[in-house]
N, CA, C and O atoms as a GROMACS GRO file, in nm:
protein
  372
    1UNK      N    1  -6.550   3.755  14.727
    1UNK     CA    2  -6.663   3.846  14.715
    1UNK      C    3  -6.730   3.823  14.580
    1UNK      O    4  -6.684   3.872  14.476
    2UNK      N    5  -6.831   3.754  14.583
    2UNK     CA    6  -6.955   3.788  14.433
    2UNK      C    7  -6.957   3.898  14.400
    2UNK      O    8  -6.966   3.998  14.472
    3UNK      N    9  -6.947   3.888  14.228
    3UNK     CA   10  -6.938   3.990  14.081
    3UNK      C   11  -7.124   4.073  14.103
    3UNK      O   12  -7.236   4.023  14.119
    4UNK      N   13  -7.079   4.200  14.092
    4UNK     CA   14  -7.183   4.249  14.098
    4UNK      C   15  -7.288   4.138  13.984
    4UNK      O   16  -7.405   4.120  14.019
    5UNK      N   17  -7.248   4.081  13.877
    5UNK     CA   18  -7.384   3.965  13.808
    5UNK      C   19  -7.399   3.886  13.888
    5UNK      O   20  -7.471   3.801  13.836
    6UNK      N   21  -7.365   3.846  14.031
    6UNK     CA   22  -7.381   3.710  14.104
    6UNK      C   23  -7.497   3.747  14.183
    6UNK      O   24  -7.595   3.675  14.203
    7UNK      N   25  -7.472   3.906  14.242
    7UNK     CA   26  -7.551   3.936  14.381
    7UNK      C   27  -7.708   3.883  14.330
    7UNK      O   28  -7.762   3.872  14.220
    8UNK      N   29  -7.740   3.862  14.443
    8UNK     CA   30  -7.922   3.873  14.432
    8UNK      C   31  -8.002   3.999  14.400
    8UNK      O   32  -7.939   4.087  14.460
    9UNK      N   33  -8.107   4.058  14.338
    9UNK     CA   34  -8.181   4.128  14.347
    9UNK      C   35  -8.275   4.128  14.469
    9UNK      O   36  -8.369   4.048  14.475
   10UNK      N   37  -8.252   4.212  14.557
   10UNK     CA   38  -8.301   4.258  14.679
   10UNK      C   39  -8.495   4.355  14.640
   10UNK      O   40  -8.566   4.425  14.569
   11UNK      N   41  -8.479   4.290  14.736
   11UNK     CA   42  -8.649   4.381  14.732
   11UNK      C   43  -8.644   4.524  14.710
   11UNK      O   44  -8.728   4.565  14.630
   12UNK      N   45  -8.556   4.622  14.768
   12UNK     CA   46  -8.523   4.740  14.750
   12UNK      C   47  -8.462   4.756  14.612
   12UNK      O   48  -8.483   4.869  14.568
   13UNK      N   49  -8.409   4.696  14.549
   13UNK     CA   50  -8.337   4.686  14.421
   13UNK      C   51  -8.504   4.678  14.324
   13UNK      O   52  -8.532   4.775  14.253
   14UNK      N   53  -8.584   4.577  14.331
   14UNK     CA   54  -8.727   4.587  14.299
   14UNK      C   55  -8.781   4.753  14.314
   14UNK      O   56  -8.777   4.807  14.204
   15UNK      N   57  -8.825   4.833  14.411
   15UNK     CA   58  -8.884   4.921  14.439
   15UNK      C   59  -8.833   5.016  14.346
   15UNK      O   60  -8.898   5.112  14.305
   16UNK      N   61  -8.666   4.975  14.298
   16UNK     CA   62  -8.684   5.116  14.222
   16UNK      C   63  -8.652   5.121  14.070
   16UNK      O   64  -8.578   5.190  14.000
   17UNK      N   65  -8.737   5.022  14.049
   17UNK     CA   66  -8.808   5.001  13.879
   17UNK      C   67  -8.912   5.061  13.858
   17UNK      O   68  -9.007   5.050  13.936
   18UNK      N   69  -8.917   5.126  13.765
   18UNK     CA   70  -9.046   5.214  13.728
   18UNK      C   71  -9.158   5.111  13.702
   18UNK      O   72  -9.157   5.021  13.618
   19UNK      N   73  -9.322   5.163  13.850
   19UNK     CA   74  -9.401   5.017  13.816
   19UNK      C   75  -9.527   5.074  13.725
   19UNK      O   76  -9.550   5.194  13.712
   20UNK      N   77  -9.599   4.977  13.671
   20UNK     CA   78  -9.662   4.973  13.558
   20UNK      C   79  -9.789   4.898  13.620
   20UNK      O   80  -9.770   4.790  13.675
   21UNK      N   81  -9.878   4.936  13.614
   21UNK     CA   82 -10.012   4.906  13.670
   21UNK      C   83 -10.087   4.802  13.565
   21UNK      O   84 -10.131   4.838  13.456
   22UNK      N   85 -10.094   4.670  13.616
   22UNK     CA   86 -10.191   4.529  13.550
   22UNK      C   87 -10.292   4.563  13.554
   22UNK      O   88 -10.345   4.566  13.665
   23UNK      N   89 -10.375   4.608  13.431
   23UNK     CA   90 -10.512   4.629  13.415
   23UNK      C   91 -10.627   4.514  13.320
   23UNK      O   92 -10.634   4.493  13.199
   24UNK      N   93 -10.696   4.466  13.420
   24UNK     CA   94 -10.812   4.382  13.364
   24UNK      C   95 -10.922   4.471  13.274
   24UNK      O   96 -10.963   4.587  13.283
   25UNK      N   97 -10.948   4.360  13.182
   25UNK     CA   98 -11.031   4.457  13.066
   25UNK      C   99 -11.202   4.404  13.089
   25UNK      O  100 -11.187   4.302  13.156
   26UNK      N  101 -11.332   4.420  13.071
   26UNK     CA  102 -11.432   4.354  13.043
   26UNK      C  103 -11.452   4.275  12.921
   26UNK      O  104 -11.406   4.316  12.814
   27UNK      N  105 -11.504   4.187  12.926
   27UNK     CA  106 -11.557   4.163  12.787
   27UNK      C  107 -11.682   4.082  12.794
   27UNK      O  108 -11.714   4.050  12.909
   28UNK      N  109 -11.748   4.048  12.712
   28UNK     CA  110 -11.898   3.982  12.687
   28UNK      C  111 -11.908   3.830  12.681
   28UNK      O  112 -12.016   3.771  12.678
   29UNK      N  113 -11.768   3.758  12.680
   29UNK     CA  114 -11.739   3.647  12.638
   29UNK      C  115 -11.700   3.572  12.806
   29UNK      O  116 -11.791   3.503  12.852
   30UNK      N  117 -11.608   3.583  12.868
   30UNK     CA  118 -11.593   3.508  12.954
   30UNK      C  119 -11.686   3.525  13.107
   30UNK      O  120 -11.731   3.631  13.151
   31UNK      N  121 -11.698   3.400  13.165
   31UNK     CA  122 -11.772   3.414  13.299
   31UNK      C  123 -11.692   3.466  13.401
   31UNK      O  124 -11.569   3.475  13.405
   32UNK      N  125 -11.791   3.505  13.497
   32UNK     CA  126 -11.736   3.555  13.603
   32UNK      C  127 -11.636   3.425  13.725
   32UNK      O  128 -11.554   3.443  13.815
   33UNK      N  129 -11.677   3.347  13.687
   33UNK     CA  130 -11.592   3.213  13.744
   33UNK      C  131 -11.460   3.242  13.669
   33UNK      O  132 -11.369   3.295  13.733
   34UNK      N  133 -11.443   3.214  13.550
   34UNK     CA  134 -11.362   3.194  13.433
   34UNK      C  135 -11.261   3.308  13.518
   34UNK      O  136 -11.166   3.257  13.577
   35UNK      N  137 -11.272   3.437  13.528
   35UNK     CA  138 -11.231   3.572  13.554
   35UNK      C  139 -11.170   3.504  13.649
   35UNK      O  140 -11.072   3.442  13.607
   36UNK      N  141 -11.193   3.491  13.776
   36UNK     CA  142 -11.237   3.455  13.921
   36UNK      C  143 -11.069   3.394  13.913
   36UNK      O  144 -10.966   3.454  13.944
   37UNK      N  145 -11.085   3.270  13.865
   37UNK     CA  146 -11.028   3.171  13.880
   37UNK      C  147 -10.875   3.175  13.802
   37UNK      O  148 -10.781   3.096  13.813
   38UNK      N  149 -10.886   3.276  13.735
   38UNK     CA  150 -10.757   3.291  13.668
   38UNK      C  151 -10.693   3.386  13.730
   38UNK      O  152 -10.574   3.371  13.758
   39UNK      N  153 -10.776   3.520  13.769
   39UNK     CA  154 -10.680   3.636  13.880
   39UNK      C  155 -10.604   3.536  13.976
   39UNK      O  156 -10.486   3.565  13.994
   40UNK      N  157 -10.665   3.391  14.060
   40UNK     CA  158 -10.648   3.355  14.175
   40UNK      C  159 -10.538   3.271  14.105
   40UNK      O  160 -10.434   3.291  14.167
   41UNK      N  161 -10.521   3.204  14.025
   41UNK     CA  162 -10.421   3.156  13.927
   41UNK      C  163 -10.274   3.199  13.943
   41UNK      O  164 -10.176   3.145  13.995
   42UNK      N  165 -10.295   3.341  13.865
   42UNK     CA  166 -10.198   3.393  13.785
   42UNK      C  167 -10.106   3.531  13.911
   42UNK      O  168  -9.997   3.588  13.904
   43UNK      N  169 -10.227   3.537  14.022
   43UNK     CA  170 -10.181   3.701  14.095
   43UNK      C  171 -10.191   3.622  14.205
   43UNK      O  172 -10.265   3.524  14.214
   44UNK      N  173 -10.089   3.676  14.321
   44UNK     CA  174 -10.134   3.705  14.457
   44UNK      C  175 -10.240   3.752  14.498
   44UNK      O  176 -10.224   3.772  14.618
   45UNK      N  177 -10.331   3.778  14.470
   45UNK     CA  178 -10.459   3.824  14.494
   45UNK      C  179 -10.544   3.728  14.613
   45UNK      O  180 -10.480   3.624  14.600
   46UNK      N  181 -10.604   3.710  14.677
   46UNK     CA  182 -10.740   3.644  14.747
   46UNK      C  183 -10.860   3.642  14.665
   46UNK      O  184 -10.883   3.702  14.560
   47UNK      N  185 -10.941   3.551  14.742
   47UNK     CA  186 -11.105   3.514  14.650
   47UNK      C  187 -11.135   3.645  14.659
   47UNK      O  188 -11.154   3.697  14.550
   48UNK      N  189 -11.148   3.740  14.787
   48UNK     CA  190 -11.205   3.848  14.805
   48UNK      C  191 -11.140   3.899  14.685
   48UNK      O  192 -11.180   3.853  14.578
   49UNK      N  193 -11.023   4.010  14.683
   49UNK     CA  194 -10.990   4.071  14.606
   49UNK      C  195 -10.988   4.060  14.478
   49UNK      O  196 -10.972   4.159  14.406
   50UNK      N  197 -11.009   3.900  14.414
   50UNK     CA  198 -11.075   3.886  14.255
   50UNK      C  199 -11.189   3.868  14.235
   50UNK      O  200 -11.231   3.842  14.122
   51UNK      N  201 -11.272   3.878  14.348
   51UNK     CA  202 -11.392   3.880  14.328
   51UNK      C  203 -11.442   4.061  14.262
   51UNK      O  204 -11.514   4.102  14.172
   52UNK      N  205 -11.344   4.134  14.383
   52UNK     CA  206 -11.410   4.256  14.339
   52UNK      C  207 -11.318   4.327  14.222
   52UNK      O  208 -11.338   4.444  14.189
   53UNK      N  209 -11.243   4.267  14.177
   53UNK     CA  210 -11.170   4.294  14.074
   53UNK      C  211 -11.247   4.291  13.916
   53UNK      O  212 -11.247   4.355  13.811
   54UNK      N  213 -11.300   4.192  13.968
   54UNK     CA  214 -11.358   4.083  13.857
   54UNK      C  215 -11.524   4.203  13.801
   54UNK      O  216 -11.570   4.244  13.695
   55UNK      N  217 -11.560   4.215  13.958
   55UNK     CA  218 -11.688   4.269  13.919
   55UNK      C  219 -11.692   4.434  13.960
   55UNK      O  220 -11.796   4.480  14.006
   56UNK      N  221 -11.573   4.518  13.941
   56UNK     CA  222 -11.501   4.688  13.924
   56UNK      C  223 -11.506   4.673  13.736
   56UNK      O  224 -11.553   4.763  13.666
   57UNK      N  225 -11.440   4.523  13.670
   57UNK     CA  226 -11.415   4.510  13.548
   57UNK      C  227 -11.530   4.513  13.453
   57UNK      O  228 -11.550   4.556  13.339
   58UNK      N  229 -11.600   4.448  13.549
   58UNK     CA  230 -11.735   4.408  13.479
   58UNK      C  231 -11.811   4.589  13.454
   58UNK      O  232 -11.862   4.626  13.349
   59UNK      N  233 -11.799   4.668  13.569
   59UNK     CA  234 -11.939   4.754  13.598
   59UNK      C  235 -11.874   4.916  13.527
   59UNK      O  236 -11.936   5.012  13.481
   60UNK      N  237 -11.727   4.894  13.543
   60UNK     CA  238 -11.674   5.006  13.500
   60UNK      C  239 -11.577   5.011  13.341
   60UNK      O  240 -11.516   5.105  13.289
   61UNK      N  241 -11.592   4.896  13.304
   61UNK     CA  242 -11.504   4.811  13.207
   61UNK      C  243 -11.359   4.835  13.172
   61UNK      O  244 -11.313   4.842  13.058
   62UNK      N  245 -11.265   4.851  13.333
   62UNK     CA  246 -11.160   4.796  13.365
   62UNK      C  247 -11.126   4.795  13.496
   62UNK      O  248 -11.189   4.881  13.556
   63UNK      N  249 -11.060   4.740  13.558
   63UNK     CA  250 -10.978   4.748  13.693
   63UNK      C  251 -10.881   4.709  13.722
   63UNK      O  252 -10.859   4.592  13.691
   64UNK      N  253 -10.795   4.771  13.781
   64UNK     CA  254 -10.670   4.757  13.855
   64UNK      C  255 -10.625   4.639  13.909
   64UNK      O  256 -10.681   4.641  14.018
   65UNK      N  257 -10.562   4.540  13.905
   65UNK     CA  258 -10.539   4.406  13.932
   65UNK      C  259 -10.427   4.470  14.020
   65UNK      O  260 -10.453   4.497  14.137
   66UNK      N  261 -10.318   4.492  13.974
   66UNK     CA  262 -10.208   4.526  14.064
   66UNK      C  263 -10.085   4.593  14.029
   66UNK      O  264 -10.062   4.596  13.908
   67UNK      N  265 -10.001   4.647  14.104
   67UNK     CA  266  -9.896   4.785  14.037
   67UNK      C  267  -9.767   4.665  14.062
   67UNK      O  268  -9.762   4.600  14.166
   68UNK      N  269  -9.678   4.650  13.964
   68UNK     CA  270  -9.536   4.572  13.959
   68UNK      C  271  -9.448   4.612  13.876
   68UNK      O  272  -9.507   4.704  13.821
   69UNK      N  273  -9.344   4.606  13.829
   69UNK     CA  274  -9.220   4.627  13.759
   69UNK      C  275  -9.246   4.612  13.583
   69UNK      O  276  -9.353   4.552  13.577
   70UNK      N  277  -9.228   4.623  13.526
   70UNK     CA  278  -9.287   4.596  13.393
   70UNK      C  279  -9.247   4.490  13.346
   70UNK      O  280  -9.324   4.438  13.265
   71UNK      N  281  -9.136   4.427  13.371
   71UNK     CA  282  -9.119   4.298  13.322
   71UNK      C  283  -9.212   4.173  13.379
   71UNK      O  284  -9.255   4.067  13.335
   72UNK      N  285  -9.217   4.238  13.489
   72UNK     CA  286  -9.338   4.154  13.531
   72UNK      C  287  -9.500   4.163  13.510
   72UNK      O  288  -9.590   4.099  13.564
   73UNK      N  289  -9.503   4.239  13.437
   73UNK     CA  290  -9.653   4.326  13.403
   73UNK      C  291  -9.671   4.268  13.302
   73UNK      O  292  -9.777   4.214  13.273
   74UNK      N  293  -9.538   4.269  13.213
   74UNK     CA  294  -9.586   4.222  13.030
   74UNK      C  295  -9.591   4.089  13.064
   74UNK      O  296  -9.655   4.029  12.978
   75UNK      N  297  -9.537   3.988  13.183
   75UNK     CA  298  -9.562   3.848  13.167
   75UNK      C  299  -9.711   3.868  13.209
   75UNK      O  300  -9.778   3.826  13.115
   76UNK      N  301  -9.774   3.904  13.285
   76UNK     CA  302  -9.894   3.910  13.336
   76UNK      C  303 -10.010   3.911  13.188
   76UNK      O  304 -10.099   3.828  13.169
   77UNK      N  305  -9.987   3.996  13.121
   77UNK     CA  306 -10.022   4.022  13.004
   77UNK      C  307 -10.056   3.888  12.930
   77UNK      O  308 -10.163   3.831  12.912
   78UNK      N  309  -9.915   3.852  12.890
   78UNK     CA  310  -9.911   3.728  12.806
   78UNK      C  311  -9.963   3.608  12.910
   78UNK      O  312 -10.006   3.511  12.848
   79UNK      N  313  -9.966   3.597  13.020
   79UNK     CA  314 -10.045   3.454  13.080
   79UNK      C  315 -10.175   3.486  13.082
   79UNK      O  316 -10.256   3.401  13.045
   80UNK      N  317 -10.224   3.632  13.131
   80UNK     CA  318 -10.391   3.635  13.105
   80UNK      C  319 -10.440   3.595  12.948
   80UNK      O  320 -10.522   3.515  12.903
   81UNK      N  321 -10.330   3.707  12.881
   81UNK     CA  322 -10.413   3.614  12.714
   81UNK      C  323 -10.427   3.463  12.693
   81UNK      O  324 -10.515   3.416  12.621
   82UNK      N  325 -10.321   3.375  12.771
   82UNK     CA  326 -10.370   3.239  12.755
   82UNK      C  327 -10.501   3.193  12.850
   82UNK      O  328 -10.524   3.073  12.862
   83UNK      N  329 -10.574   3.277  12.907
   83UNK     CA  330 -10.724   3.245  12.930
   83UNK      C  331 -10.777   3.292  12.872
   83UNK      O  332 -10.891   3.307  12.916
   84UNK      N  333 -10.759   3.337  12.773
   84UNK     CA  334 -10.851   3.467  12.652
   84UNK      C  335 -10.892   3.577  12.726
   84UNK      O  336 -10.986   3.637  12.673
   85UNK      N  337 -10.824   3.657  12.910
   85UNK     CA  338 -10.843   3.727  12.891
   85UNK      C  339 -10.799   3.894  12.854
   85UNK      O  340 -10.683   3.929  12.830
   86UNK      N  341 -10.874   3.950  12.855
   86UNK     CA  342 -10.774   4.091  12.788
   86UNK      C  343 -10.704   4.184  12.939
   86UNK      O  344 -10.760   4.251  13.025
   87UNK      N  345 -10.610   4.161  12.925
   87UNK     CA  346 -10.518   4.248  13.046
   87UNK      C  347 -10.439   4.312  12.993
   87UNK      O  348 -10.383   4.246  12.904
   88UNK      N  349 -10.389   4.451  13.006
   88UNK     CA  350 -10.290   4.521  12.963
   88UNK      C  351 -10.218   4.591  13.087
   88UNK      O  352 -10.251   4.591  13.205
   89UNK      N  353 -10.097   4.657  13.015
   89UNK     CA  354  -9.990   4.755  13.116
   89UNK      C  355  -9.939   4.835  13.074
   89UNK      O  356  -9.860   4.836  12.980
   90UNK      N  357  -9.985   4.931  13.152
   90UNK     CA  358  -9.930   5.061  13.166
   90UNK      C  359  -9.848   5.102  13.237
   90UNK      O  360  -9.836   5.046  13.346
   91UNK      N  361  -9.725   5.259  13.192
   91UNK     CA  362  -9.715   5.316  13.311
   91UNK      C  363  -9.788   5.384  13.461
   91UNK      O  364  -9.871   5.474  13.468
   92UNK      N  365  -9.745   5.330  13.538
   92UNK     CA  366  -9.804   5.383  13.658
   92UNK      C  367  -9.754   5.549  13.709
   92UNK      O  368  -9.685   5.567  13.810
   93UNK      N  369  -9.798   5.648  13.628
   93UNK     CA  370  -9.716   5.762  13.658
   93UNK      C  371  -9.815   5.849  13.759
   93UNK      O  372  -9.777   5.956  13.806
   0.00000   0.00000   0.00000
């Protein structure tokens, strides 16, 4: 029998991490391609859904990219900054 450190993390084991909502920021500097192309990059997302991600960010100057675990939120963080763009995470309470 595998040491509880062997088992796998199960999807249900996921669900009950406190999740933290990936938020896209606006800014004046990058294109809407640039945006586009890095949500489709970096997220599960579709063209559709970074399209309107992209342009919720633009009109309201932020939007919701997507709700995940926080360890996975702060990587999200640090790979958008390597496109210069600004994404942060929060709790999702």
């Amino acid at each position: 029998m595998p040491t509880p450190e062997a088992l796998p993390i199960t999807e249900s084991d996921v669900r009950l991490l406190p999740p933290y909502r990936v938020l896209l920021h606006n800014d004046d500097v990058n294109t809407f391609e640039h945006v586009i192309l890095a949500i489709l990059k970096l997220t599960p997302l579709k063209e559709v859904e970074a399209v309107q991600r992209t342009l919720e960010a633009h009109q309201r100057g932020v939007a919701l990219l997507l709700i995940t675990h926080r360890e996975r939120a702060e990587l999200y963080v640090e790979q958008f900054a390597t496109y210069k763009l600004t994404v942060t995470a929060e709790p999702a309470t």
